[in-house]
C-alpha positions as CSV (number, residue, x, y, z in Angstrom):
1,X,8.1,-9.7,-15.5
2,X,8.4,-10.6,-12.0
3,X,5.1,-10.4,-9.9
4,X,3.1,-11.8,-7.0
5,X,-0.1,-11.7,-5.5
6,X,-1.0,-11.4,-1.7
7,X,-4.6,-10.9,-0.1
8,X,-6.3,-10.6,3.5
9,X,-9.4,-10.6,4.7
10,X,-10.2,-8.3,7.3
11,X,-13.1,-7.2,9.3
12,X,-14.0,-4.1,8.2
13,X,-16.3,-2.1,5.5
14,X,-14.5,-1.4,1.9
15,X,-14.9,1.9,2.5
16,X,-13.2,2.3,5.6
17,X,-10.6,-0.1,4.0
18,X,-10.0,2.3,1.3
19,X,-10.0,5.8,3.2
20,X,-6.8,4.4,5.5
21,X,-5.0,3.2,2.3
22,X,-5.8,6.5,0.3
23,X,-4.3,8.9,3.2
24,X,-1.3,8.8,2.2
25,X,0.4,10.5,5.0
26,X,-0.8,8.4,7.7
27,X,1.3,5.4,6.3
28,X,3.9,6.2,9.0
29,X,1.7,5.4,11.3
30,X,0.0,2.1,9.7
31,X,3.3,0.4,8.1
32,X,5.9,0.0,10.0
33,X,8.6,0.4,7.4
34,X,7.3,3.5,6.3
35,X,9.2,6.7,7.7
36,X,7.3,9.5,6.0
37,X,5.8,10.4,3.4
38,X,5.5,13.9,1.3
39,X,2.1,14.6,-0.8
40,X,3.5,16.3,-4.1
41,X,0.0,17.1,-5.3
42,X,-2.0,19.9,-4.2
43,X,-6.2,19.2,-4.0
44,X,-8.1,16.3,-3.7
45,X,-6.9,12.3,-4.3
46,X,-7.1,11.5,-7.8
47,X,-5.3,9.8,-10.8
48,X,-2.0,12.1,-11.0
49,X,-1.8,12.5,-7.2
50,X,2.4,12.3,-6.6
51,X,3.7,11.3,-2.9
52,X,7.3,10.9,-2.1
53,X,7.3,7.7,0.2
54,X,10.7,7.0,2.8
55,X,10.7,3.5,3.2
56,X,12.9,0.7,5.1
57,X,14.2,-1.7,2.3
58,X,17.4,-4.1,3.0
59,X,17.8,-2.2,6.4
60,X,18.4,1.4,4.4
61,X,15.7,4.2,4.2
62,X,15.1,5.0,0.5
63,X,12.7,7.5,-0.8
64,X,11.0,6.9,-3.9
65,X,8.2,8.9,-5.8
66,X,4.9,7.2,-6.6
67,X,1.7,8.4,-8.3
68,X,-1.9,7.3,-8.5
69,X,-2.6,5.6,-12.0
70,X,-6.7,4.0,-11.1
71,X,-8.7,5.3,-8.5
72,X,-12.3,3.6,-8.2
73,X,-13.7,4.3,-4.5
74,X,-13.9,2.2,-2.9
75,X,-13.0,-0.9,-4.7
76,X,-9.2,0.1,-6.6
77,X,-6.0,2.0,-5.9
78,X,-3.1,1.7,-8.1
79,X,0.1,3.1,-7.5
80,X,3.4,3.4,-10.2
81,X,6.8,4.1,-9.7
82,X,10.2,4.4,-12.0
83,X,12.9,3.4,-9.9
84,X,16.3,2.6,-11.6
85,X,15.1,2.2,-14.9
86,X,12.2,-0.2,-13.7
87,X,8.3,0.3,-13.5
88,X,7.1,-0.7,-10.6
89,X,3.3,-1.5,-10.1
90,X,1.2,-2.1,-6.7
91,X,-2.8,-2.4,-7.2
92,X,-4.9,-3.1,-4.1
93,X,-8.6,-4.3,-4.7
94,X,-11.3,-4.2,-2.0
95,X,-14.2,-6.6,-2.2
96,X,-17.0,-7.2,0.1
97,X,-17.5,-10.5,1.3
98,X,-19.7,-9.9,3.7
99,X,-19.3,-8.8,6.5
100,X,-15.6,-8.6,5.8
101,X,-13.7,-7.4,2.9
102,X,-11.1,-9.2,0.9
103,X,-8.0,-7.2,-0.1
104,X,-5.9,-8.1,-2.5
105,X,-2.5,-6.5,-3.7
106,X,-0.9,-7.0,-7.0
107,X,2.6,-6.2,-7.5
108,X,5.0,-6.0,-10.9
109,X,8.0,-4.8,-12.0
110,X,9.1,-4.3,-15.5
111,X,12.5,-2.9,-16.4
112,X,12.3,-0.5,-18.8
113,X,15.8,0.6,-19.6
114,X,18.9,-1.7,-21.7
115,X,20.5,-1.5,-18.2
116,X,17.8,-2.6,-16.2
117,X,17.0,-5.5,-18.5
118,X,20.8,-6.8,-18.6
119,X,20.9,-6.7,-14.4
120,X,17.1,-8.3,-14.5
121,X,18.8,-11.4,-13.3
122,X,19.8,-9.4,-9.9
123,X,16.1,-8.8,-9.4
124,X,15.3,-12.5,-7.3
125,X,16.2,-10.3,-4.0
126,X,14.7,-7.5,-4.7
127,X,11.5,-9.4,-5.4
128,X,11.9,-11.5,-2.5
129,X,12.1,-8.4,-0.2
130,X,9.5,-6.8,-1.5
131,X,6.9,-9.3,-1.5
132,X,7.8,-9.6,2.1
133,X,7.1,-5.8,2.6
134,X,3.6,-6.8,0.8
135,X,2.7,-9.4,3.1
136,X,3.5,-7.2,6.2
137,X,1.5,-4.1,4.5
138,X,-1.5,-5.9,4.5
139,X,-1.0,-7.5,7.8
140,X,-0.6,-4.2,8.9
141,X,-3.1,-2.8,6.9
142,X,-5.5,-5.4,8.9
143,X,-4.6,-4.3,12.1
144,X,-5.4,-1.1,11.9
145,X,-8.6,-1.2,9.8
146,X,-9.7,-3.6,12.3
147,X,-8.6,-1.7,14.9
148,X,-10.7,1.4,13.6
149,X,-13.9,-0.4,13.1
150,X,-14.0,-1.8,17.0
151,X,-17.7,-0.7,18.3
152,X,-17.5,0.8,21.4
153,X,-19.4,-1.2,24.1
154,X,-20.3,2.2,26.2
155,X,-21.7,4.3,23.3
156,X,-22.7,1.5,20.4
157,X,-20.5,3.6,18.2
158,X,-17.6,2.9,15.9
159,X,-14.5,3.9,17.3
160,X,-12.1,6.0,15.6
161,X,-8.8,4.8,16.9
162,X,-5.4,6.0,16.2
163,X,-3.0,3.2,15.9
164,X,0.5,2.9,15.5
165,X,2.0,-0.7,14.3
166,X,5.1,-1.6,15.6
């Protein structure tokens, strides 16, 4: 089952870590290969929430439906997808180390059909790519969390930036 592991630190609480990874339909502006995404779920986050995510892969937007399998606040978010006959896994832990927090993003994929098993050999690229994605998701991820948590010098408050990652 091809997998890898990437992690970040970043200065800023768990909590406010989690909150920009669970809203969903801000990743357009956070990662900068995401396009958009559609919530499929009506109500609060929680395991069974469905989003549709449009995302730059080999230099093609592809859509793909994912849905929350673990939801701990703030420390886990796991996300699944069945794409071409293979499961695809992405959890993201959140642990304080203070005063910053270390995230940390698991990724598998597991075919699942006879088809998908017999091209696993094809799946070297793929991987390749998408651990790539990974590693600028939570680079990405680091900007902005950083960039929200920035005390302002004139009031002594947290500042609430909107960011954009390009």
């Amino acid at each position: 089952m091809p997998e890898f592991t990437g992690e970040v630190r970043i200065s800023a609480p768990a909590a406010r870590i989690f909150d920009l990874v669970t809203d969903f339909a801000r990743y357009p502006e956070i990662f900068r290969a995401i396009r958009g995404v559609d919530v499929l779920t009506n109500g609060p986050l929680d395991v069974g929430t469905r989003f549709r995510e449009t995302r730059v892969l080999f230099g093609r937007e592809a859509s793909e439906e994912m849905i929350v399998t673990r939801l701990i606040r703030p420390r886990e978010l796991a996300l699944e997808s069945l794409i071409h006959g293979v499961r695809y896994r992405s959890r993201l832990t959140f642990s304080a180390d203070d005063p910053e927090t270390v995230v940390t993003l698991a990724f598998e994929a597991a075919p699942k059909t006879p088809l998908a098993k017999t091209l696993g050999f094809l799946g070297g690229p793929m991987i390749a790519a998408t651990r790539r994605a990974g590693v600028e998701d939570l680079a990405a991820l680091k900007k902005a969390a950083e960039a929200s948590s920035r005390i302002d010098a004139r009031t002594g408050s947290a500042r609430r930036d909107r960011y954009i990652v390009v």
